[in-house]
PDB file with SEQRES, HELIX, SHEET and CRYST1 records, atoms N, CA, C and O in Angstrom:
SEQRES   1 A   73  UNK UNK UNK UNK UNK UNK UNK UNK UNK UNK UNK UNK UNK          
SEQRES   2 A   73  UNK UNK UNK UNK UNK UNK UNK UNK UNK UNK UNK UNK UNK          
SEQRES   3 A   73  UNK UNK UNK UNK UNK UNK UNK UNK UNK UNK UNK UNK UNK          
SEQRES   4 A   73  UNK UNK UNK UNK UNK UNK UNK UNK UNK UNK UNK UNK UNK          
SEQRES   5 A   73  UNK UNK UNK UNK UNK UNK UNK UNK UNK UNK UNK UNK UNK          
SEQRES   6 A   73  UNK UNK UNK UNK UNK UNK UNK UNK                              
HELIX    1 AA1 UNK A    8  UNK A   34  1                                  27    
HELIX    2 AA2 UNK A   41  UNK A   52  1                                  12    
HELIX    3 AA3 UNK A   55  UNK A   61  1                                   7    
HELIX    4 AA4 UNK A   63  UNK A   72  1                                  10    
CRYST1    1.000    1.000    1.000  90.00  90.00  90.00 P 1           1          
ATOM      1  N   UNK A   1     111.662  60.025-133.931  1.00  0.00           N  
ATOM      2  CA  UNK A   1     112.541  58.937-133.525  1.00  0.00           C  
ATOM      3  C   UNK A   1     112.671  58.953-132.000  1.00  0.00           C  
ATOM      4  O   UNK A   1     112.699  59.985-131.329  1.00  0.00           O  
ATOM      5  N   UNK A   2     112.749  57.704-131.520  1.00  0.00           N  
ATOM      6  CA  UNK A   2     112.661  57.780-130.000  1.00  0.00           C  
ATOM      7  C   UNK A   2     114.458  57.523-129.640  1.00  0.00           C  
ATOM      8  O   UNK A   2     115.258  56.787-130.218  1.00  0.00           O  
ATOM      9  N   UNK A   3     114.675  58.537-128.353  1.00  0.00           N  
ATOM     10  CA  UNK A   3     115.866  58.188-128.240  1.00  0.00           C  
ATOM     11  C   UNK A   3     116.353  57.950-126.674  1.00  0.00           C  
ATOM     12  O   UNK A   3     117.461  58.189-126.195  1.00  0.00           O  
ATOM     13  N   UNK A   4     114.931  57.288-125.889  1.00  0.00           N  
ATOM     14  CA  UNK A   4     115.279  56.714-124.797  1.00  0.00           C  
ATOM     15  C   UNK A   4     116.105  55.717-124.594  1.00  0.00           C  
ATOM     16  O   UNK A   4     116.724  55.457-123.562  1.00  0.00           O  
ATOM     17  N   UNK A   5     116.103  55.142-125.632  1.00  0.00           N  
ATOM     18  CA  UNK A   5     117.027  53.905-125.485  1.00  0.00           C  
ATOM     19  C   UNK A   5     118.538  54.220-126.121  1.00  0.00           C  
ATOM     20  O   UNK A   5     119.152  53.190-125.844  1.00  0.00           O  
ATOM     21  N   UNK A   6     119.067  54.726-126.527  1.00  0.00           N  
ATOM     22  CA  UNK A   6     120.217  55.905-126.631  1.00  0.00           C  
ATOM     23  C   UNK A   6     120.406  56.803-125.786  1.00  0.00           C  
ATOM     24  O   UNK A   6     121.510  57.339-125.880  1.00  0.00           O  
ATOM     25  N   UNK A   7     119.606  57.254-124.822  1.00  0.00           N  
ATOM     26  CA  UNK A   7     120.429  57.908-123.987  1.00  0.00           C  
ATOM     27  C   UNK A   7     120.399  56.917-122.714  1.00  0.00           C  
ATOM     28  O   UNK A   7     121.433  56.976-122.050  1.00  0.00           O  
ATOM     29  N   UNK A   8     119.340  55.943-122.201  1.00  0.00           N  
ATOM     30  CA  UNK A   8     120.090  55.206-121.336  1.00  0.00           C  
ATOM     31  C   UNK A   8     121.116  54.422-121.305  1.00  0.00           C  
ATOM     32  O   UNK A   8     121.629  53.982-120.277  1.00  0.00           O  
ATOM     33  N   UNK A   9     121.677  54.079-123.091  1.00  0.00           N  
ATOM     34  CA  UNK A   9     122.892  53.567-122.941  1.00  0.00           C  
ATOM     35  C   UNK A   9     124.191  54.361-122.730  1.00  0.00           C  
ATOM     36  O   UNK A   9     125.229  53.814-122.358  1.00  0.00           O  
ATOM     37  N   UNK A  10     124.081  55.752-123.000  1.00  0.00           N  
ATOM     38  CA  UNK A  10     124.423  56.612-122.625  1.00  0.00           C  
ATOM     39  C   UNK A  10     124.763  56.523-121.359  1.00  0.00           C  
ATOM     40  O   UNK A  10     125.892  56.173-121.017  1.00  0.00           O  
ATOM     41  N   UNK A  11     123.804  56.836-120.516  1.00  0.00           N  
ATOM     42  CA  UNK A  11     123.559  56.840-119.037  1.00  0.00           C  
ATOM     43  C   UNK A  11     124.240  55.734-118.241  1.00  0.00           C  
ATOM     44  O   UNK A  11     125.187  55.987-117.495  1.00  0.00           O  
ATOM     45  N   UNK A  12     123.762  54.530-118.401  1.00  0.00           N  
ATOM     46  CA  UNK A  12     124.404  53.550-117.993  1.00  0.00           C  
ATOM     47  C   UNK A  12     126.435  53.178-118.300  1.00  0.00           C  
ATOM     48  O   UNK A  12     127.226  52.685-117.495  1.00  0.00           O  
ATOM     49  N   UNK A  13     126.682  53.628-119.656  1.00  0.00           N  
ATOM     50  CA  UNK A  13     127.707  53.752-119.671  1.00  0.00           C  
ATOM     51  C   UNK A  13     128.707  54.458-119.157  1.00  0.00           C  
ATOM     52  O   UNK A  13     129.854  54.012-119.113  1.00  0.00           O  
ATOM     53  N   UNK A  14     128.256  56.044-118.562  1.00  0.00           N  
ATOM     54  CA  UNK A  14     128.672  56.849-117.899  1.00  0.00           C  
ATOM     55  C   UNK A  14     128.711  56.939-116.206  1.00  0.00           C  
ATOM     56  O   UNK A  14     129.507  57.482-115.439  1.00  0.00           O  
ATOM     57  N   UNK A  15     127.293  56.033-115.953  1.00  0.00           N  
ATOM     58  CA  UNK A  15     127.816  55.243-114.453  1.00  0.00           C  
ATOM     59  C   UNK A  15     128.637  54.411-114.432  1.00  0.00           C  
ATOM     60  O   UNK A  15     129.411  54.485-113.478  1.00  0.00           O  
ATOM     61  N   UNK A  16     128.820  53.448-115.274  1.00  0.00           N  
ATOM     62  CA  UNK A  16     129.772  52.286-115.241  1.00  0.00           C  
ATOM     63  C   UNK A  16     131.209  52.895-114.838  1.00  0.00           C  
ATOM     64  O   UNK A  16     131.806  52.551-113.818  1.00  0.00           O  
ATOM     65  N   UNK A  17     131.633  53.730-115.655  1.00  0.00           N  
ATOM     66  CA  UNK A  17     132.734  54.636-116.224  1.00  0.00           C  
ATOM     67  C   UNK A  17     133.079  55.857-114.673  1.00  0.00           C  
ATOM     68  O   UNK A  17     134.199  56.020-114.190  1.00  0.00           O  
ATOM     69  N   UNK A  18     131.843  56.522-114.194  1.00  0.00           N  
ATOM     70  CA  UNK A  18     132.278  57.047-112.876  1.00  0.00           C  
ATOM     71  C   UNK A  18     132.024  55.790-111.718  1.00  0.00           C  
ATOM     72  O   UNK A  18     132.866  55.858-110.822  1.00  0.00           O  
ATOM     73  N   UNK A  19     131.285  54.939-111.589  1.00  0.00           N  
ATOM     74  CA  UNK A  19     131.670  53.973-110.410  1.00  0.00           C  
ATOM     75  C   UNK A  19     132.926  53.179-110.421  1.00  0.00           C  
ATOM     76  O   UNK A  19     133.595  52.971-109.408  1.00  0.00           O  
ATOM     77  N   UNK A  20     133.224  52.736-111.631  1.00  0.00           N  
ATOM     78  CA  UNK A  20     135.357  52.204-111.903  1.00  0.00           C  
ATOM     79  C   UNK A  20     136.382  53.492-111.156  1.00  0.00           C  
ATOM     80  O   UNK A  20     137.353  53.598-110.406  1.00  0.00           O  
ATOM     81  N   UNK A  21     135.542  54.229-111.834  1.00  0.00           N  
ATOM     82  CA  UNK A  21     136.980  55.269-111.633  1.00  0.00           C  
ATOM     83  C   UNK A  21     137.191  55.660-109.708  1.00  0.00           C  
ATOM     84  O   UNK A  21     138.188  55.871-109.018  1.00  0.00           O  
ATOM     85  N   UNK A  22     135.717  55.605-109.406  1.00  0.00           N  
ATOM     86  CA  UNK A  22     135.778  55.919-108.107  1.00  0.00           C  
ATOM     87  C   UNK A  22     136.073  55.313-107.004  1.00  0.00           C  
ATOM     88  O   UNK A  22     136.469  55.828-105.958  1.00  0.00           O  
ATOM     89  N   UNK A  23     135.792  53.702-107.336  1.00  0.00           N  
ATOM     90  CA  UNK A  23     136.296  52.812-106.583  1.00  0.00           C  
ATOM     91  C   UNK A  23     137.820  52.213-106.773  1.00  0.00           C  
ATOM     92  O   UNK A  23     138.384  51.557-105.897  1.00  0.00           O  
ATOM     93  N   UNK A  24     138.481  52.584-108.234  1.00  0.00           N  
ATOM     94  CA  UNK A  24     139.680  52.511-108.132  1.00  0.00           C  
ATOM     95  C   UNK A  24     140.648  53.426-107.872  1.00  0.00           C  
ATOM     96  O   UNK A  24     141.814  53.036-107.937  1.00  0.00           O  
ATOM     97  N   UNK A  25     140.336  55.007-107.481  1.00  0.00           N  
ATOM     98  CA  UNK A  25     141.041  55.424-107.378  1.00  0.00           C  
ATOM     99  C   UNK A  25     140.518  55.257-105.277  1.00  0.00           C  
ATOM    100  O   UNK A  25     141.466  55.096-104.508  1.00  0.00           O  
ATOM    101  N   UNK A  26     139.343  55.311-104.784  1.00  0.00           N  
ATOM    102  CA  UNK A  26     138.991  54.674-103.701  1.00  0.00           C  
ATOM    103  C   UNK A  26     140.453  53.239-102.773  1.00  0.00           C  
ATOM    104  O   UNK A  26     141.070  53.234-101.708  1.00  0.00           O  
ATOM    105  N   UNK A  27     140.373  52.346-103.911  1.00  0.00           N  
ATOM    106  CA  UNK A  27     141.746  51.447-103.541  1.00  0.00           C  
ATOM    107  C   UNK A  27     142.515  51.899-103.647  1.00  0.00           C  
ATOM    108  O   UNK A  27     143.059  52.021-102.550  1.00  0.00           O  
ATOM    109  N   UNK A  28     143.275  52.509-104.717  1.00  0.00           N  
ATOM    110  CA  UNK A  28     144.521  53.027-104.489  1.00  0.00           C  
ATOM    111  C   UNK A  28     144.766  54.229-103.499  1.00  0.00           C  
ATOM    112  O   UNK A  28     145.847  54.742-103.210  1.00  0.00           O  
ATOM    113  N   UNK A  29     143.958  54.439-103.209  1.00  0.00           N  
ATOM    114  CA  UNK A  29     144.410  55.737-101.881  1.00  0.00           C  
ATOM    115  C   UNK A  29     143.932  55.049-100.444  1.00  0.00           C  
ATOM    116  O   UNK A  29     143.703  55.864 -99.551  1.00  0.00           O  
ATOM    117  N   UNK A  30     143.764  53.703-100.132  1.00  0.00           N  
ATOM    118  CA  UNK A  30     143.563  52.827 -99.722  1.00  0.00           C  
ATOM    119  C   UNK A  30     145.049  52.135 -99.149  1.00  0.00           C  
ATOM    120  O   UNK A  30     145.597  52.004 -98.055  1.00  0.00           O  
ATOM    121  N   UNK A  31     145.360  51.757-100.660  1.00  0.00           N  
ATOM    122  CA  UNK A  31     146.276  50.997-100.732  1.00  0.00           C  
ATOM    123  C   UNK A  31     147.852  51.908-100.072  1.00  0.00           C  
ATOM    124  O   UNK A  31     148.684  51.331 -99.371  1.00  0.00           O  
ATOM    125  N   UNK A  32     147.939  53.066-100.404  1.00  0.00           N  
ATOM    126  CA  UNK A  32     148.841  54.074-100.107  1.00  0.00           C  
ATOM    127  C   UNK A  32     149.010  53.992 -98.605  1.00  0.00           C  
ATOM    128  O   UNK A  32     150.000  53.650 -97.958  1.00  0.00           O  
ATOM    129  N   UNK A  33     147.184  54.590 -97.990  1.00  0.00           N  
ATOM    130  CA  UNK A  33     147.196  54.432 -96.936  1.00  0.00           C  
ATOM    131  C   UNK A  33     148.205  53.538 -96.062  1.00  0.00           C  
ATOM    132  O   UNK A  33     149.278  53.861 -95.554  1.00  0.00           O  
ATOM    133  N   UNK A  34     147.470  52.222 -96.045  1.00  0.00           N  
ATOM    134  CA  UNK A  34     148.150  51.258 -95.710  1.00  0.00           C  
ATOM    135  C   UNK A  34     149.171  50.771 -95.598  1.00  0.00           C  
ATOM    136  O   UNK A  34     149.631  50.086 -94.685  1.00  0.00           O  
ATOM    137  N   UNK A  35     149.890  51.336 -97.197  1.00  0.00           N  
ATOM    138  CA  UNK A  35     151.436  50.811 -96.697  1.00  0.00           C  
ATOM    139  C   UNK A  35     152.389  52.387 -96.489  1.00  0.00           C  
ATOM    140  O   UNK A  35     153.531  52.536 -96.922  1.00  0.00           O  
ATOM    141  N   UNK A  36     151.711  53.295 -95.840  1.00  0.00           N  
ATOM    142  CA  UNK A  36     152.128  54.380 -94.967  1.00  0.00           C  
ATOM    143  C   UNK A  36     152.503  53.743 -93.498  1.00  0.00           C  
ATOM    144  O   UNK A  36     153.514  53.707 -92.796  1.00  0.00           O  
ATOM    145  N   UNK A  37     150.505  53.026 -93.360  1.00  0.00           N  
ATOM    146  CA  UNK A  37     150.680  52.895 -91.856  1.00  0.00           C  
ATOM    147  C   UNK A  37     149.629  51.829 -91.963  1.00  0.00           C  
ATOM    148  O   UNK A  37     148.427  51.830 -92.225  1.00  0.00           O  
ATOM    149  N   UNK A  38     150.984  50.451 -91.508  1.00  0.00           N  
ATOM    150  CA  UNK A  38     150.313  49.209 -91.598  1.00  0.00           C  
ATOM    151  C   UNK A  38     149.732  48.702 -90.157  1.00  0.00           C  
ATOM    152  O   UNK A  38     149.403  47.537 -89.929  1.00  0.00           O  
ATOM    153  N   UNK A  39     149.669  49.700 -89.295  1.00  0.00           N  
ATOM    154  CA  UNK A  39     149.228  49.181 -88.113  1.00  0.00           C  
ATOM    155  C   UNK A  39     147.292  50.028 -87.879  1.00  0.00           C  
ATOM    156  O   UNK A  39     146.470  50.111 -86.967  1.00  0.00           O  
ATOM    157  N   UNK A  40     147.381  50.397 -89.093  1.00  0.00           N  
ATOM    158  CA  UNK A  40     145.951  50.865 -89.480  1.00  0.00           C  
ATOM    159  C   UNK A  40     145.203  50.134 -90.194  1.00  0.00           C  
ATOM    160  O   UNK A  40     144.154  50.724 -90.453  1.00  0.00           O  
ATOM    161  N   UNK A  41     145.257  49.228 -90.582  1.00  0.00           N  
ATOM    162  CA  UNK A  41     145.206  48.253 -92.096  1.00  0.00           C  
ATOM    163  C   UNK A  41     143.744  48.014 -91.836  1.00  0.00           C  
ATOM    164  O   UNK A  41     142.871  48.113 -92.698  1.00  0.00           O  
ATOM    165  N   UNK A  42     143.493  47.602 -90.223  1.00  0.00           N  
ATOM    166  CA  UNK A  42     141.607  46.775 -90.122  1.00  0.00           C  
ATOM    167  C   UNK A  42     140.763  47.994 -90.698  1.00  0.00           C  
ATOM    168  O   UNK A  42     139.914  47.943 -91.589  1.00  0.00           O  
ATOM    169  N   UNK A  43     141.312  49.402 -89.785  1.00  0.00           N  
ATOM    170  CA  UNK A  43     140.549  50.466 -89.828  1.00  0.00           C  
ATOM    171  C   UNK A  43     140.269  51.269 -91.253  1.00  0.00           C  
ATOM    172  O   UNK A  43     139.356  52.040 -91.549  1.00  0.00           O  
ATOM    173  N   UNK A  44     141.752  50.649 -92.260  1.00  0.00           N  
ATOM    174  CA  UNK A  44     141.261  51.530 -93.217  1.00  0.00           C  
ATOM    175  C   UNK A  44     140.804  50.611 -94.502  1.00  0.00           C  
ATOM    176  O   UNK A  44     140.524  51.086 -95.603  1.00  0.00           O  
ATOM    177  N   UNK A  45     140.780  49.404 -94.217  1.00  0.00           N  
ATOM    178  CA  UNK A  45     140.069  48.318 -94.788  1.00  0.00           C  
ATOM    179  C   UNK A  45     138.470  48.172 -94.956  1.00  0.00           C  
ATOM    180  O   UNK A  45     137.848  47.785 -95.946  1.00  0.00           O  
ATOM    181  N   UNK A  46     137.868  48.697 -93.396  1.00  0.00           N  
ATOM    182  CA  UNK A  46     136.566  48.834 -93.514  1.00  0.00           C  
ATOM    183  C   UNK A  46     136.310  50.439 -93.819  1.00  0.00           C  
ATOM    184  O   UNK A  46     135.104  50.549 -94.040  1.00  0.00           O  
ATOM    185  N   UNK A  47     136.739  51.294 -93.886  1.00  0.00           N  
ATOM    186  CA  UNK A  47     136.286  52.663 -94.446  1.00  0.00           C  
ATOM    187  C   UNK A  47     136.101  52.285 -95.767  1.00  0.00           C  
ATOM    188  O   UNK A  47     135.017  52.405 -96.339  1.00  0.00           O  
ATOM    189  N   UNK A  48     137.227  51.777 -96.346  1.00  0.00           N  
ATOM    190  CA  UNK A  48     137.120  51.351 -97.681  1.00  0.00           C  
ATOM    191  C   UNK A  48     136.150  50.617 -98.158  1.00  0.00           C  
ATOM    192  O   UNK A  48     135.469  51.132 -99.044  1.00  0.00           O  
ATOM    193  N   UNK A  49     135.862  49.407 -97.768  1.00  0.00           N  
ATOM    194  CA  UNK A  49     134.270  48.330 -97.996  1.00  0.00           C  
ATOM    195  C   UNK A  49     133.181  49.097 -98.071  1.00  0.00           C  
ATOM    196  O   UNK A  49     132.236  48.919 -98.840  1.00  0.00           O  
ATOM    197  N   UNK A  50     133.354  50.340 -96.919  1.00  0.00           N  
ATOM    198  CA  UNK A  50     131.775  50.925 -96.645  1.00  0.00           C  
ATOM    199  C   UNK A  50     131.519  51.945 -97.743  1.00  0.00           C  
ATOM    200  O   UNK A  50     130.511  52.200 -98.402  1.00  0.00           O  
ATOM    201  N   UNK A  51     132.646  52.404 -97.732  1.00  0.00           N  
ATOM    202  CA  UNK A  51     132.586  53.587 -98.829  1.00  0.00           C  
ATOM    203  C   UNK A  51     132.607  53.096-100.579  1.00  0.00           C  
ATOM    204  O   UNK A  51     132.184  53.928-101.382  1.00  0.00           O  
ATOM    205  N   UNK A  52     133.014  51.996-101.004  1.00  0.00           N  
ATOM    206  CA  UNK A  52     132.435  51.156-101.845  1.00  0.00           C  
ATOM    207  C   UNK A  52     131.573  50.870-102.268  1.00  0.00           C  
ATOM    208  O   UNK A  52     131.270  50.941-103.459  1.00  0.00           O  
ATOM    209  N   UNK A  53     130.803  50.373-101.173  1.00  0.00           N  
ATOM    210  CA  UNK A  53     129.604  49.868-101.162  1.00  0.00           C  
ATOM    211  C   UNK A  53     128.599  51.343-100.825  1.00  0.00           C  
ATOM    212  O   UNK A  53     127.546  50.950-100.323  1.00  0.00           O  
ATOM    213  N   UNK A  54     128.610  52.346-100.907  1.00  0.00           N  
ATOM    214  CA  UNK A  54     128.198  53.587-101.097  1.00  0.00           C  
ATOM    215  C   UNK A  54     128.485  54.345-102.615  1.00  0.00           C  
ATOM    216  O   UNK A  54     127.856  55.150-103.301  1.00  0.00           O  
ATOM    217  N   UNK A  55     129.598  53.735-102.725  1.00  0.00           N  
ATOM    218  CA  UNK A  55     129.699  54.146-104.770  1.00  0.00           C  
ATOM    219  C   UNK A  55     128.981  53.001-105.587  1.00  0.00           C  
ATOM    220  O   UNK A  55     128.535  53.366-106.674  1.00  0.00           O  
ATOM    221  N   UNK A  56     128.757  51.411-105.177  1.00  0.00           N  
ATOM    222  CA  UNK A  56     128.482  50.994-105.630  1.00  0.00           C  
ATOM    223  C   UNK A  56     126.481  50.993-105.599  1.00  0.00           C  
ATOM    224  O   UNK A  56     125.762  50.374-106.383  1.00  0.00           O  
ATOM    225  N   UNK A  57     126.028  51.888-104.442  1.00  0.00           N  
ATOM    226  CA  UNK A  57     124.605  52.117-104.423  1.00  0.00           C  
ATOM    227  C   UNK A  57     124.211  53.052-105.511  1.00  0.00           C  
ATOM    228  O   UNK A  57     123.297  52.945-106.328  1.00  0.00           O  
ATOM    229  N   UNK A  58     125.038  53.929-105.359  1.00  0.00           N  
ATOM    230  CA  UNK A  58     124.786  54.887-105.837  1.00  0.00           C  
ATOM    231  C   UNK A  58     125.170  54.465-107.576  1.00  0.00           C  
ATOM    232  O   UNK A  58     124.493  55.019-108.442  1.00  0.00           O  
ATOM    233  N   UNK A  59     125.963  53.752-107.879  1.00  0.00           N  
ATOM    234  CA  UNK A  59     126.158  53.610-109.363  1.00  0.00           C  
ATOM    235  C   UNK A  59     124.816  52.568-109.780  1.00  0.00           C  
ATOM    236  O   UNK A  59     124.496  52.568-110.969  1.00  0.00           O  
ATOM    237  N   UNK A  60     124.213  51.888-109.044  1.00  0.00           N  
ATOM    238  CA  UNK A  60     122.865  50.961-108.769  1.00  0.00           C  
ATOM    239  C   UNK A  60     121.930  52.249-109.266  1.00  0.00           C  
ATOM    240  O   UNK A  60     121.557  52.460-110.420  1.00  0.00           O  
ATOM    241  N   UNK A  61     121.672  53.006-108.155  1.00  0.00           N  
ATOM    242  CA  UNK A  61     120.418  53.611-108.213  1.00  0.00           C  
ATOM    243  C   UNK A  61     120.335  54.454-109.751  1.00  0.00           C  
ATOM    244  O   UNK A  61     119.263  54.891-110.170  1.00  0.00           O  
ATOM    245  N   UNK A  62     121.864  54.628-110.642  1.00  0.00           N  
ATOM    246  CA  UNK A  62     121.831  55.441-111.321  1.00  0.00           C  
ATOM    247  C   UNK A  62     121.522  54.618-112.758  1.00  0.00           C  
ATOM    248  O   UNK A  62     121.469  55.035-113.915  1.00  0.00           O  
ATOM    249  N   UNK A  63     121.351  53.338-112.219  1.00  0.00           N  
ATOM    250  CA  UNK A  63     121.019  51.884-113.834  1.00  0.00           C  
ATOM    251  C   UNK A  63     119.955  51.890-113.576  1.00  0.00           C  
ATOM    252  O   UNK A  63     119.234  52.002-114.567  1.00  0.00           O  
ATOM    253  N   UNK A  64     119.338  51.802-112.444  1.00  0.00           N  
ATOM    254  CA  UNK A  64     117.987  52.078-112.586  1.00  0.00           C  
ATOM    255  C   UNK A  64     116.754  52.914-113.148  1.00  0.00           C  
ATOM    256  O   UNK A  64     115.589  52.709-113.489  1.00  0.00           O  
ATOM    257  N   UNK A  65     117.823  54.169-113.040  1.00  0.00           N  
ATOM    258  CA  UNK A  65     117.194  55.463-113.808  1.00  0.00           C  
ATOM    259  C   UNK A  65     117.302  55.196-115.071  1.00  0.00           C  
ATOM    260  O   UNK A  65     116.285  55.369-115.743  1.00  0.00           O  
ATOM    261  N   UNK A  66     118.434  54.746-115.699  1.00  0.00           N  
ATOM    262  CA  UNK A  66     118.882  54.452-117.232  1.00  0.00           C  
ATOM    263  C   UNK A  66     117.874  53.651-117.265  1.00  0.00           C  
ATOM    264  O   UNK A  66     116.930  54.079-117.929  1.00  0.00           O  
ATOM    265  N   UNK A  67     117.663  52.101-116.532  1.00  0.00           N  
ATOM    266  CA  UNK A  67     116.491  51.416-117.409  1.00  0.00           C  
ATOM    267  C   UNK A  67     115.073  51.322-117.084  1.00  0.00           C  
ATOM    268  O   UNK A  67     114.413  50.327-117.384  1.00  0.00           O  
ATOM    269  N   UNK A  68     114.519  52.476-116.393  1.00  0.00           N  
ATOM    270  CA  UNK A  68     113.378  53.404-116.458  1.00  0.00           C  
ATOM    271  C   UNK A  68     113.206  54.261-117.888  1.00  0.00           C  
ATOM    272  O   UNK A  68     112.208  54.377-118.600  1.00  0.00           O  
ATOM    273  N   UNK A  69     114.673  54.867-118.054  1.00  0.00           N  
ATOM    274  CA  UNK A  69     114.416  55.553-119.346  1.00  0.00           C  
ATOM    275  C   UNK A  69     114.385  54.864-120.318  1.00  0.00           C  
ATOM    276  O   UNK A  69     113.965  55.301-121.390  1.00  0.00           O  
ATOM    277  N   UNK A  70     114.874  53.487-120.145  1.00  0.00           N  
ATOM    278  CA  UNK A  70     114.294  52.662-121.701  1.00  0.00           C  
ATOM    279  C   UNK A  70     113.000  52.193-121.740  1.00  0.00           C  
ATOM    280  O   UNK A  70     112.385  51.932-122.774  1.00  0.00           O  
ATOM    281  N   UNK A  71     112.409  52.042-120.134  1.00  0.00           N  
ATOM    282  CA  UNK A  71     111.239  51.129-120.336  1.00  0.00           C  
ATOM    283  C   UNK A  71     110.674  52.377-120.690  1.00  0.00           C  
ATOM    284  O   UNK A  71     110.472  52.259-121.898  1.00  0.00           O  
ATOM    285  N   UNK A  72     110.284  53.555-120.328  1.00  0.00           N  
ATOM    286  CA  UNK A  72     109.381  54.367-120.455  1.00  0.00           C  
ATOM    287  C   UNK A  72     109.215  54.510-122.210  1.00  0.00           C  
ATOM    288  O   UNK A  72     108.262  54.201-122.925  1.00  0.00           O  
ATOM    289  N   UNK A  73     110.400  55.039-122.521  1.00  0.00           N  
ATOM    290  CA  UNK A  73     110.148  54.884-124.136  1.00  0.00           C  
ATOM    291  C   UNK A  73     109.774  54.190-124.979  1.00  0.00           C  
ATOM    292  O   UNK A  73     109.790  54.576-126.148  1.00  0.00           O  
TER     293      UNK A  73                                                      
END                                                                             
């Protein structure tokens, strides 16, 4: 029985599941930030975008692997 396609749903589900968690707990310590110290807001607005968009590559590059492991099978 082939079970590439079971474990990339696997796979893919478990990026989904760590890129949410990382980018929401990402905002909310964001969000804290900010209303600590609202005269920081531009600066910690773009840490936040960039670093996002660094969980969100990385949760990319990791669907890709998942649907490599289906095509291969």
């Amino acid at each position: 029985m082939d079970l590439g396609y079971l474990a990339a749903g696997i796979g893919a589900g478990l990026v989904v599941i760590g890129a949410g968690l990382g980018i929401g707990r990402l905002a909310g310590q964001a969000m804290d930030a900010s209303g600590r110290n609202p005269e920081a807001l531009g600066e910690i607005r773009t840490s936040m975008i960039i670093s996002a968009a660094l969980i969100e590559g990385v949760a990319l590059f990791g669907l890709v692997i998942c649907i490599l492991l289906a095509i291969k099978s």
